[in-house]
C-alpha positions in Angstrom: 0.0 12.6 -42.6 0.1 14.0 -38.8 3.5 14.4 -37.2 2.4 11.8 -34.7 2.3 9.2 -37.3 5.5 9.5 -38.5 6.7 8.4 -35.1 8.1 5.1 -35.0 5.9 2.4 -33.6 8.0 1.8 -30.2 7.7 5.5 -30.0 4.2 5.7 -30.4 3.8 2.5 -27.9 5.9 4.6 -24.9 3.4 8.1 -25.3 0.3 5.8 -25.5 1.3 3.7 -22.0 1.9 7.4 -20.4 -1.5 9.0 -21.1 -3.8 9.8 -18.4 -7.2 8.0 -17.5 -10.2 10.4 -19.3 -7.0 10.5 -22.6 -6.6 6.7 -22.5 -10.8 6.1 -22.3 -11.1 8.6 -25.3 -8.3 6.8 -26.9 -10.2 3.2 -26.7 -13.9 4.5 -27.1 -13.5 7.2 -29.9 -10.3 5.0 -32.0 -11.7 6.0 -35.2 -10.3 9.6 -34.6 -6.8 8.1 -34.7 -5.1 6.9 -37.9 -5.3 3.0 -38.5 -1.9 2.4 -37.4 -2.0 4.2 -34.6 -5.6 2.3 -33.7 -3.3 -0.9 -34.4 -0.7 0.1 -31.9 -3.0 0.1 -28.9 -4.0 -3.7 -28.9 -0.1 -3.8 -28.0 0.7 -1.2 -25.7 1.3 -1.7 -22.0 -0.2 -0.4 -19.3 -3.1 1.1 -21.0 -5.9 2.1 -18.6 -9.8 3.0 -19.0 -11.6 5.0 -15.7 -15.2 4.2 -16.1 -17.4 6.3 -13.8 -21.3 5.5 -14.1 -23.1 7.7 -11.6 -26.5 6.8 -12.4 -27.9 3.0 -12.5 -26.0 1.3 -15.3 -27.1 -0.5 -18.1 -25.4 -3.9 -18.3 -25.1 -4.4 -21.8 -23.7 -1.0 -22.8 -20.7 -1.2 -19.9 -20.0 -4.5 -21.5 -20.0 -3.4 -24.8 -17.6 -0.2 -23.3 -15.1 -2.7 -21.6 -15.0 -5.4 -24.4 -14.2 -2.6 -26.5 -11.4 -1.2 -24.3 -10.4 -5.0 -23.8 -9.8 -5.7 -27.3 -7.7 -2.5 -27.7 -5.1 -3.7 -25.4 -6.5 -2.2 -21.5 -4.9 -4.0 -18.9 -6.0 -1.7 -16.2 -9.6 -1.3 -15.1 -10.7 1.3 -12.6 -15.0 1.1 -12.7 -17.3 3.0 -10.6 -20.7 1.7 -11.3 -24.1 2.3 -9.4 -26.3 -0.8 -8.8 -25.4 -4.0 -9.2 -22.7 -5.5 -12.0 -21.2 -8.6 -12.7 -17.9 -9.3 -14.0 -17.5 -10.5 -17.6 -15.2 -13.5 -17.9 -13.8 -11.1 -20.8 -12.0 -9.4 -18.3 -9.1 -12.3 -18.7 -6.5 -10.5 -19.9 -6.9 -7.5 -17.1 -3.7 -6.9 -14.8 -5.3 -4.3 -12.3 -8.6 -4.2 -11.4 -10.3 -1.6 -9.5 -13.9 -1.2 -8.3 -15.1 1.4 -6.2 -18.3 3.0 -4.8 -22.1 1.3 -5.1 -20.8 -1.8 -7.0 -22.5 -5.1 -6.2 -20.0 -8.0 -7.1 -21.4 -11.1 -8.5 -18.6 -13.6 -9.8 -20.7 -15.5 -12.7 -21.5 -13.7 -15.5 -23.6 -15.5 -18.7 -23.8 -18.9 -17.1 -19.4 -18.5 -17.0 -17.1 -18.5 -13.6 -14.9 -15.2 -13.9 -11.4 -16.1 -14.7 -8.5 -13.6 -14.3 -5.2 -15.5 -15.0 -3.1 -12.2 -15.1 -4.3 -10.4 -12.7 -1.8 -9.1 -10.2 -3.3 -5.9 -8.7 -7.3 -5.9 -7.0 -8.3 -2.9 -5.1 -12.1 -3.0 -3.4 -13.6 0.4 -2.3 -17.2 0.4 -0.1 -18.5 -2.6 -2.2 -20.6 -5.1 -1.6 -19.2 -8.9 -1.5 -20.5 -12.2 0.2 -17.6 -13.9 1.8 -17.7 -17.0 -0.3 -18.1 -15.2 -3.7 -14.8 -13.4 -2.4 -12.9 -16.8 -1.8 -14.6 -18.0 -5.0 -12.6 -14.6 -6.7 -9.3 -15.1 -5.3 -9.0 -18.6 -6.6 -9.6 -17.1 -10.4 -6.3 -14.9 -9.3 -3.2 -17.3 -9.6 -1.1 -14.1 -10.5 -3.1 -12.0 -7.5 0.4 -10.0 -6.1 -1.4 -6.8 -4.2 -5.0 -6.9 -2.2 -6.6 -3.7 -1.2 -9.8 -3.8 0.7 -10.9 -0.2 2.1 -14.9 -0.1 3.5 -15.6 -3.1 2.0 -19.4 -4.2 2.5 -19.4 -7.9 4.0 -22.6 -9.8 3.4 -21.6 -12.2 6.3 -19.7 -12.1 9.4 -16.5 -14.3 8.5 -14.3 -13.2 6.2 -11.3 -15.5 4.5 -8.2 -13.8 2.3 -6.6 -16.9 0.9 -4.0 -16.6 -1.9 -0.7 -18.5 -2.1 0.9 -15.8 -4.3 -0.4 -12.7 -2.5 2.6 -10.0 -1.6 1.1 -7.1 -0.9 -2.6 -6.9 1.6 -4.2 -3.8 2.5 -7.4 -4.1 5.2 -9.4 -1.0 5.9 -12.5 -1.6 7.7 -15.4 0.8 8.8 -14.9 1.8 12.5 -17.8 -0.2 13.5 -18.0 -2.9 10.8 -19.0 -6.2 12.2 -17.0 -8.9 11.6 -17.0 -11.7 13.6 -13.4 -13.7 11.7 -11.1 -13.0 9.8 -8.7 -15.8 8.5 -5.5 -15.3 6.3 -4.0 -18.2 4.5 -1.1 -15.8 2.8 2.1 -17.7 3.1 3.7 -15.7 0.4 2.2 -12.3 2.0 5.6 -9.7 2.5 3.8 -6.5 3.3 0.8 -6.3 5.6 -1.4 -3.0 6.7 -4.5 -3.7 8.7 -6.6 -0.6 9.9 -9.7 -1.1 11.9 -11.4 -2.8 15.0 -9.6 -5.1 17.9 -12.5 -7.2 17.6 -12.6 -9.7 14.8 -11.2 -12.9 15.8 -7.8 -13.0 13.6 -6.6 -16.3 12.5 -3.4 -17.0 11.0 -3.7 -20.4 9.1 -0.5 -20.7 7.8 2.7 -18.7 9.0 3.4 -15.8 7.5 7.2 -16.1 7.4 8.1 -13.8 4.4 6.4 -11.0 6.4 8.8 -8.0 5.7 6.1 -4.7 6.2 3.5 -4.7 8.8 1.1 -1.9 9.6 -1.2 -2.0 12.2 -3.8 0.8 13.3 -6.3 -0.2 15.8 -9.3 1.6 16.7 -10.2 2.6 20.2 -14.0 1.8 21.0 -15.8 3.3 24.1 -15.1 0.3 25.9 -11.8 0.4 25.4 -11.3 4.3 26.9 -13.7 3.8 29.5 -15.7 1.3 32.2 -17.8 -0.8 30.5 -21.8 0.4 31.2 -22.8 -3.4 30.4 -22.5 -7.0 29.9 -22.1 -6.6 26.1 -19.1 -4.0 26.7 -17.4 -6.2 28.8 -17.8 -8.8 26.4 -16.6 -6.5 23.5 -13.2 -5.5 25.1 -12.2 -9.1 26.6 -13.3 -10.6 23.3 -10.7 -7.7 21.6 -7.6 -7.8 23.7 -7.3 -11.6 23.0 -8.0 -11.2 19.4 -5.2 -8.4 19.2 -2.7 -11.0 20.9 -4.0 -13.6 18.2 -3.3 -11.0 15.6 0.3 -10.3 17.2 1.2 -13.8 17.3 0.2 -14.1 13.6 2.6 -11.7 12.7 5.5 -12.5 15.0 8.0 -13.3 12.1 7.8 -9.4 10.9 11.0 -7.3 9.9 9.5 -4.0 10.1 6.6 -2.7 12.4 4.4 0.6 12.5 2.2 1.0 15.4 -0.3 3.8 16.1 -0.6 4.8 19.7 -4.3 3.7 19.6 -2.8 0.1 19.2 -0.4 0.6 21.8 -3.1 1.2 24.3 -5.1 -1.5 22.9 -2.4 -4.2 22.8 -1.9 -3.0 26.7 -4.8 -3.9 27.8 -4.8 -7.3 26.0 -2.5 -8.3 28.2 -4.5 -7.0 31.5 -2.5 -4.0 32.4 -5.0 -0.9 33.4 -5.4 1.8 31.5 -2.6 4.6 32.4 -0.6 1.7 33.7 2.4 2.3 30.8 4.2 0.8 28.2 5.2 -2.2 29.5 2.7 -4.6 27.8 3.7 -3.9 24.0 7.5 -5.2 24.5 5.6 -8.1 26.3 4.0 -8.7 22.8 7.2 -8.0 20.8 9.1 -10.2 22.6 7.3 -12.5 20.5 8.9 -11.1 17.5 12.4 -12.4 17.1 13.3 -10.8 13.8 12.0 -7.9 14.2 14.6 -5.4 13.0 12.4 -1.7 12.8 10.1 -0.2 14.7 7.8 2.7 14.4 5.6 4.4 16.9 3.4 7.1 15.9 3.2 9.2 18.7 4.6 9.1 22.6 1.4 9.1 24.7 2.1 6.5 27.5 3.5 6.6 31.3 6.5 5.0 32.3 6.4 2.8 35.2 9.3 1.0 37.5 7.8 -2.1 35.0 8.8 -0.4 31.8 12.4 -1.0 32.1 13.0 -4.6 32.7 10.2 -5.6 30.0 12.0 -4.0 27.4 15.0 -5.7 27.4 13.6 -8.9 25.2 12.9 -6.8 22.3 15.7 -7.3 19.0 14.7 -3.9 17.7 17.4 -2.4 16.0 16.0 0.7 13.9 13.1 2.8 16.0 11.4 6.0 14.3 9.2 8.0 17.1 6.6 10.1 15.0 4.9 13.3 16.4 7.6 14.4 19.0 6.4 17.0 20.8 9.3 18.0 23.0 7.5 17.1 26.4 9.3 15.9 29.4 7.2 12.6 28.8 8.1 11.8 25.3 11.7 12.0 26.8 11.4 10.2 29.6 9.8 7.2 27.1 12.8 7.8 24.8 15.9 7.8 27.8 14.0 4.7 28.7 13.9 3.5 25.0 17.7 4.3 25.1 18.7 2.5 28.4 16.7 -0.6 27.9 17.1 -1.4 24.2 20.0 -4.1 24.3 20.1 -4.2 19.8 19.4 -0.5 19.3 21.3 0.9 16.7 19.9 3.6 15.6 16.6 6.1 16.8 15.2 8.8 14.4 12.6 11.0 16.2 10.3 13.3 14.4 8.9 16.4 15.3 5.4 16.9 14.9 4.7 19.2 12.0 1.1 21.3 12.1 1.6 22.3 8.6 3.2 21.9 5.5 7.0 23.9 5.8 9.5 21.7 8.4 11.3 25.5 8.4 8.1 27.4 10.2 8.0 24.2 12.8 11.7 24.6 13.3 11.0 28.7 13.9 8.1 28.2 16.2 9.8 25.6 18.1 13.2 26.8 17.7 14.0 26.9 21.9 12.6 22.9 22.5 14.6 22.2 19.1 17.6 23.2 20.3 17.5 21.9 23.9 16.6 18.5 22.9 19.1 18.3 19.8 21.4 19.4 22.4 21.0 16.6 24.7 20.8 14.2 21.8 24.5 14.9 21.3 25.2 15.1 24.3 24.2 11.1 24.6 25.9 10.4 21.1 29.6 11.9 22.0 28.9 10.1 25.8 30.9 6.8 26.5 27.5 4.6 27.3 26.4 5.5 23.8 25.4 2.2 21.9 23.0 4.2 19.7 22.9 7.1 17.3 20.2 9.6 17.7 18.8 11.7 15.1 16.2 14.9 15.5 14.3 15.1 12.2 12.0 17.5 10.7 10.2 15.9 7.7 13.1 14.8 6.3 15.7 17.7 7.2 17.9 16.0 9.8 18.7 18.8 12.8 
């Protein structure tokens, strides 16, 4: 008998949960390789995964037979890439994670049976295709559903729901131009939130998100948005996304900790009618509707300030801010003396300097004259009397 076998079975259990996709699929497809015991041991190992990749039109009956066969040997993790269309087996109940990328076409009923998935905790959809209701009809078969991930997804209608009372974790990545008309959350439980994509849906909030720890938020800039409007439709499109973006703020007010792109920045100005190039003084205007908001992050300095910048800063509770993409320009400093004068609960500011390539040391050596003239005045402010805040200079992770 092998070495391996002699192994004991909790052993044997710990290398078998460890081994890689294209190891674990051979493990589960081609079992009669392996000794019986070992065979035995993988109906009760954990975290056992199969990566099924079918770049031609599949045949139904033989990916069945290829899951139920990984199923029964204990896969609770299911990453499928399937061409053409494919319905879910209600076999699949004992799946934890379950990912489907590229060229699938869901359909929830399978042999005449609703799909059930009572343990499934993780669901990631990748350029799929899914009607709207189908997808409600999916996340009710998820009472364990904890993390959402929808990247490109393929909407067969224009209003889109994510309802789940135990979802944690929700990831939204939409096409730049995807056309959405709503999109609805009824996620009471929801404690991180990322949302990438257009101003324009109409965001509703159904029920408050008051665990919301984690929020994300990447808007993209449209035409409309960076210049005049050449029609009706335009100006219909830009009004139409600076109220949604305030509806999308207000759903999120309750948020300890918020990332912001500068594309959002500008976006979330406008919402609240301030022309372009006017500054920053709109986004507090919107975070003053946050009152626990704790941590702030802005990824990248690319707005004015104004004699209105001040003053509307002064109802934000930030605490923490992290400024990413410092550049050393007399503008980013100007925004972050304001940041420091106006801040009443600021505690402590990290700003990063932008890195164009992988080693923080060659940034440090090509920049090393702005480096040392803005860590210079950051100690300057630390070591002065009015100093309510401590300021760090980062590179990567290297504090200067």
């Amino acid at each position: 008998m092998d070495r391996v076998s002699n192994l004991p079975d909790e052993v044997l259990c710990h290398i078998l949960s460890f081994l890689t996709s294209p190891r674990g699929g051979a493990t589960f497809l081609h079992s009669s390789l392996l000794s019986p015991s070992t065979t035995t041991l993988c109906s009760s190992t954990p975290n056992m995964k199969l990566s099924l990749k079918c770049p031609t039109v599949a045949n139904t009956a033989r990916v069945d037979g290829w899951i139920s066969n990984a199923l029964a040997r204990g896969v609770s993790d299911l990453d499928l890439t399937i061409t053409g269309s494919y319905q879910l087996s209600p076999k699949c109940s004992k799946l934890v994670k379950l990912k489907l990328n590229r060229w699938i076409d869901i359909a929830l009923v399978a042999g005449g049976g609703v799909v059930s998935l009572p343990l499934l905790k993780t669901l990631a959809l990748d350029s799929v295709g899914v009607c709207p209701k189908e997808f409600e009809t999916l996340l009710h078969a998820l009472p364990s559903l904890e993390e959402l991930v929808l990247v490109n997804v393929r909407w067969r209608d224009r209003d889109v729901t994510v309802s789940s009372a135990s979802l944690k974790t929700l990831t939204i990545k939409m096409l730049r131009y995807d056309f959405i008309s709503t999109v609805s959350f009824d996620t009471p439980s929801l404690v991180r939130f990322k949302y990438t994509g257009s101003p324009e849906p109409d965001f509703r909030v159904v029920v408050d998100m008051e665990n919301l720890v984690d929020a994300h938020i990447f808007l993209y800039l449209c035409r409309c948005h960076v210049e005049e409007p050449e029609s009706e439709y335009d100006h219909q499109v830009a009004a139409t996304g600076y109220t949604n973006v305030q509806n999308l703020f207000h759903g999120i007010r309750n948020v300890l900790n918020l990332v912001l792109s500068p594309a959002t920045l500008e976006v979330s100005g406008l919402s609240l009618g301030i022309d372009k190039g006017c500054g920053w003084q709109a986004m507090p205007a919107l975070l003053g509707n946050c009152p626990r908001l704790e941590t702030l992050v802005i990824e990248g300095l690319i707005h004015d300030v104004t004699s209105m910048c001040g003053p509307s800063l002064g109802c934000c509770p930030v605490k923490v801010m992290k400024i990413h993409g410092f550049q050393g320009t007399v503008k980013g400093m100007t925004m972050i003396k304001l940041f420091l004068d106006y801040l009443p609960c600021l505690e402590e500011m990290r700003v990063y300097v932008q890195e164009e390539n992988d080693s923080p040391a060659t940034e440090l050596e090509e920049n090393h004259g702005v480096s040392k003239r803005v860590l210079e005045m950051f100690q300057l402010y630390n070591k002065s009397s009015r100093s309510r805040c401590n300021v760090k200079l980062m590179v990567g992770d290297v504090l200067c």
